[in-house]
C-alpha positions in Angstrom: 123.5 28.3 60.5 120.0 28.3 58.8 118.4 29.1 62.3 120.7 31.8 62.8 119.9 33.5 59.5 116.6 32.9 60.0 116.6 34.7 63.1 118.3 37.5 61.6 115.8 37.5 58.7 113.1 37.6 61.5 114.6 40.3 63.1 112.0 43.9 63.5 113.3 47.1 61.2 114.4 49.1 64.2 117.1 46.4 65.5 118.0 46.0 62.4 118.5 49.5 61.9 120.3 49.4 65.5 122.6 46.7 63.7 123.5 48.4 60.5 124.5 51.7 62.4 126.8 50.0 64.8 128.7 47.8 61.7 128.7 51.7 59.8 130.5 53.1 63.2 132.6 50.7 64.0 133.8 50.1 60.9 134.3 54.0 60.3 136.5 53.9 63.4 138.4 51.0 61.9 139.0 52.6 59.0 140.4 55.8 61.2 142.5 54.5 63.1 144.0 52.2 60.4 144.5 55.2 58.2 144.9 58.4 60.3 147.2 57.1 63.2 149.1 54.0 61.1 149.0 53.6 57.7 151.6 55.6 55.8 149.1 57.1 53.6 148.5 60.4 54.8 151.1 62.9 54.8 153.4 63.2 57.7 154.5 60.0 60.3 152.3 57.7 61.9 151.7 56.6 65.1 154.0 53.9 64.5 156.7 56.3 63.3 156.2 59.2 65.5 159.3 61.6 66.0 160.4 64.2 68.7 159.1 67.1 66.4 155.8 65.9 66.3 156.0 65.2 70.2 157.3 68.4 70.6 154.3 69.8 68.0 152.0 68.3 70.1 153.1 69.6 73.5 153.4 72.7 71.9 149.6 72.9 70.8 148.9 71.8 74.4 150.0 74.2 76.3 148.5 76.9 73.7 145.0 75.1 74.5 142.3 77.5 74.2 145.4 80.5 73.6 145.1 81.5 77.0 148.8 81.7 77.0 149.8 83.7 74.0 147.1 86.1 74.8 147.8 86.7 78.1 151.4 85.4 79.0 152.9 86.0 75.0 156.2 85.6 76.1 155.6 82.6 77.6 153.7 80.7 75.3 155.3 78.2 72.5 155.3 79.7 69.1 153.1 77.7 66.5 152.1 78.6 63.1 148.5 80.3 63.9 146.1 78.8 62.0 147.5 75.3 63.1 146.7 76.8 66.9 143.3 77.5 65.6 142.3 74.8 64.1 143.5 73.0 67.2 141.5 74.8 69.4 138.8 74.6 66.6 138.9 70.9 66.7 139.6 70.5 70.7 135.9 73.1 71.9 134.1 70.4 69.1 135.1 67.2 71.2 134.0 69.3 74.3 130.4 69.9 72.8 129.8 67.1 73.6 130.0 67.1 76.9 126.1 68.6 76.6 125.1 64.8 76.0 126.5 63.4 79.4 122.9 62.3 80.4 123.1 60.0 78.0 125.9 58.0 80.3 122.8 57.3 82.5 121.9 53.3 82.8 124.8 52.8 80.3 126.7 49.6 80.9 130.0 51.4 80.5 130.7 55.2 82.1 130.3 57.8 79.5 133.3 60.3 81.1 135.8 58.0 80.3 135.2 58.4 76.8 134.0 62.1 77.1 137.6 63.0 78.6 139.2 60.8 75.6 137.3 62.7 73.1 138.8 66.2 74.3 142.1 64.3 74.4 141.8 62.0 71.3 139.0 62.8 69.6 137.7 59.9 67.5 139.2 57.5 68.9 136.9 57.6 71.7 134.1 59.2 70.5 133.0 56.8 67.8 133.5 53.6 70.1 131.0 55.6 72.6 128.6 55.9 69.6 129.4 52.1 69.5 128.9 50.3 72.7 125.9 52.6 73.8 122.2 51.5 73.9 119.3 53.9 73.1 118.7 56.0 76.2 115.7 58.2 75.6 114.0 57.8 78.6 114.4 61.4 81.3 116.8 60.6 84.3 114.6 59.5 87.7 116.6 61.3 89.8 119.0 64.5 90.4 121.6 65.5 88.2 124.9 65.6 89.0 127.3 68.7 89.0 129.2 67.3 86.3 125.5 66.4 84.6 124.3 70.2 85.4 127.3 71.5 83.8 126.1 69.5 80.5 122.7 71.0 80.6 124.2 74.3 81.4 123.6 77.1 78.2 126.8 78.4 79.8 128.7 75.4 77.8 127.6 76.4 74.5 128.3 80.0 74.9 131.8 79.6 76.1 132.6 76.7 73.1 130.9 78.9 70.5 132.9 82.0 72.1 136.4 79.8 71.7 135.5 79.2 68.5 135.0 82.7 67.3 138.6 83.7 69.3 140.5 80.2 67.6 139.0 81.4 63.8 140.4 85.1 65.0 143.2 84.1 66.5 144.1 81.9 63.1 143.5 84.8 60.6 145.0 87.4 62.6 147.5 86.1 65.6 151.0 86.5 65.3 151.3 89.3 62.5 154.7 87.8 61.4 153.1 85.3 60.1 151.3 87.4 57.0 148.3 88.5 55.6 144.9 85.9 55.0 146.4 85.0 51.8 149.8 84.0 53.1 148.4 82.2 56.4 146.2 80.5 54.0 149.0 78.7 51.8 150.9 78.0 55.0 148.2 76.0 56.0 148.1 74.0 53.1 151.6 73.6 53.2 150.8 71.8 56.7 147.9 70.2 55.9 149.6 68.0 52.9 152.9 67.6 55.1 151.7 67.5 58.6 150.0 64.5 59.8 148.7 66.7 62.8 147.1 69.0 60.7 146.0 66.8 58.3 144.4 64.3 61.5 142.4 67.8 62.5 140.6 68.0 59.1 140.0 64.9 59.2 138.8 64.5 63.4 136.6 67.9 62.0 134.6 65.8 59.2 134.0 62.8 61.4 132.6 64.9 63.8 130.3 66.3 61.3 129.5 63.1 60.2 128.2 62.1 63.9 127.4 65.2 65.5 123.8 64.7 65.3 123.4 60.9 66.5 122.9 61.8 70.4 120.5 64.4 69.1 117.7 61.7 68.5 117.6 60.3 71.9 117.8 63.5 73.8 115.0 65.5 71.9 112.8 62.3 73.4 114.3 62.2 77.0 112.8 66.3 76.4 109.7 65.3 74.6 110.6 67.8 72.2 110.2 67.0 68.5 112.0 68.9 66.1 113.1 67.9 62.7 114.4 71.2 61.5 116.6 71.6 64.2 117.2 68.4 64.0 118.3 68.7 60.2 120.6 72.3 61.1 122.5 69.8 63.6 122.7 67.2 60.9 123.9 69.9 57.9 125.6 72.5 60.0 129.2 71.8 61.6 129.8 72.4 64.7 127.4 75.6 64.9 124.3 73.4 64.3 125.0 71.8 67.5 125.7 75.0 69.7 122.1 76.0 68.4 120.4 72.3 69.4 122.2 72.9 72.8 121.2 76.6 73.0 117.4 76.2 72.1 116.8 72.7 73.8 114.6 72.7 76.5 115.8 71.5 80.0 114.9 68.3 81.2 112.1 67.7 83.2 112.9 64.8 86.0 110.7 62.7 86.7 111.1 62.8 90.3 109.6 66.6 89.9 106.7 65.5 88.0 105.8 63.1 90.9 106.3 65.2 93.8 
């Protein structure tokens, strides 16, 4: 026991830094998917209670992803209250952000798209245990990218997420004119958020990913050699639009297969 704890003690600053942050997220993911998905503290049923009209909320909100079809097919589309749409889509083009960060699945022990395609599915519950089980990676990738990778590193994938956002905020405001004016719309939602569990869980999914949105950013301003702290302080203050800027404004990578040739 002594030797233990006097390893610990012995231990350099930056592990112990390492340390610390991975007890903070795991135990923030503890405490989110014992309180969000199955404690019976937030409004609305939890997981362990789940009923058909949340199922049927859900599937509803799903096929509306990214309002494709009550712009284009209206008739065909499930009717939701707006602003819940919104913030669904809202919440949904944030877990897809992160998609920009898929280098950092390189020399990982476990494959970063699993828990890239659970994050645009189920948000925190896969993003924080990625923040988790990954080691530092701030060294540039040795060889080509992927596809998959090259659509990460793409400036088209903050441009279309920023433009989804702008249409879901729109879309929430103004879609479906039966539903009110801004005023109206606005103490609907609040109606939902203290009754719906789904609507409450996409505030909540929105502040976590606040709250983390910046801890890739580290690792790949180094794998860039590009050292920034004021953009890296507008990723760490600014939801969601302070990472569309980082993704915008960083520079590509440079492989180092290229700088050897």
């Amino acid at each position: 026991m002594f030797s233990e704890l006097k390893q610990f003690l012995a231990t350099s600053p930056h592990d112990l830094s390492v340390i610390l942050s991975k007890i903070f997220i795991w135990s923030v993911w503890l405490v989110y998917v014992g309180y969000l998905l199955l404690s019976d503290i937030p409004p609305g049923e939890s997981l362990l209670h789940i009923t058909t009209k949340t199922l049927e909320e859900i599937f509803n909100l799903s096929m509306n992803f990214w309002l494709v079809l009550p712009i284009i097919f209206p008739t065909e589309a499930p009717v939701s209250n707006p602003t819940l749409e919104g913030l669904f889509n809202i919440v949904m083009s944030w877990g897809l952000l992160f998609w920009g960060f898929i280098i950092d699945g390189r020399n990982q022990r476990f494959p970063i798209i699993t828990f890239l395609l659970g994050t645009a599915l189920l948000t925190n519950v896969f993003f924080l245990p990625w923040l988790g089980l990954r080691q530092a990676n701030p060294q540039a990738p040795k060889n080509a990218l992927t596809f998959v990778e090259k659509v990460g590193e793409s400036r088209v994938l903050p441009l279309v997420l920023a433009g989804v956002f702008v249409v879901s905020l729109s879309w929430a405001v103004l879609g479906r004119p039966e539903y009110g004016d801004i005023t109206t719309r606005w103490q609907g939602l609040l109606e939902l958020l203290f009754s719906d569990r789904l609507a409450y869980s996409f505030v909540v999914d929105m502040l976590v990913f606040w709250l983390f949105q910046s801890w890739l950013v580290k690792d790949d301003m180094a794998r860039r050699q590009w050292n920034n702290e004021k953009i890296l302080w507008l990723v760490r203050l600014i939801p969601f639009w302070g990472l569309i800027i980082y993704l915008w404004l960083r520079p590509s990578l440079k492989l180092e297969e290229q700088e050897n040739s």
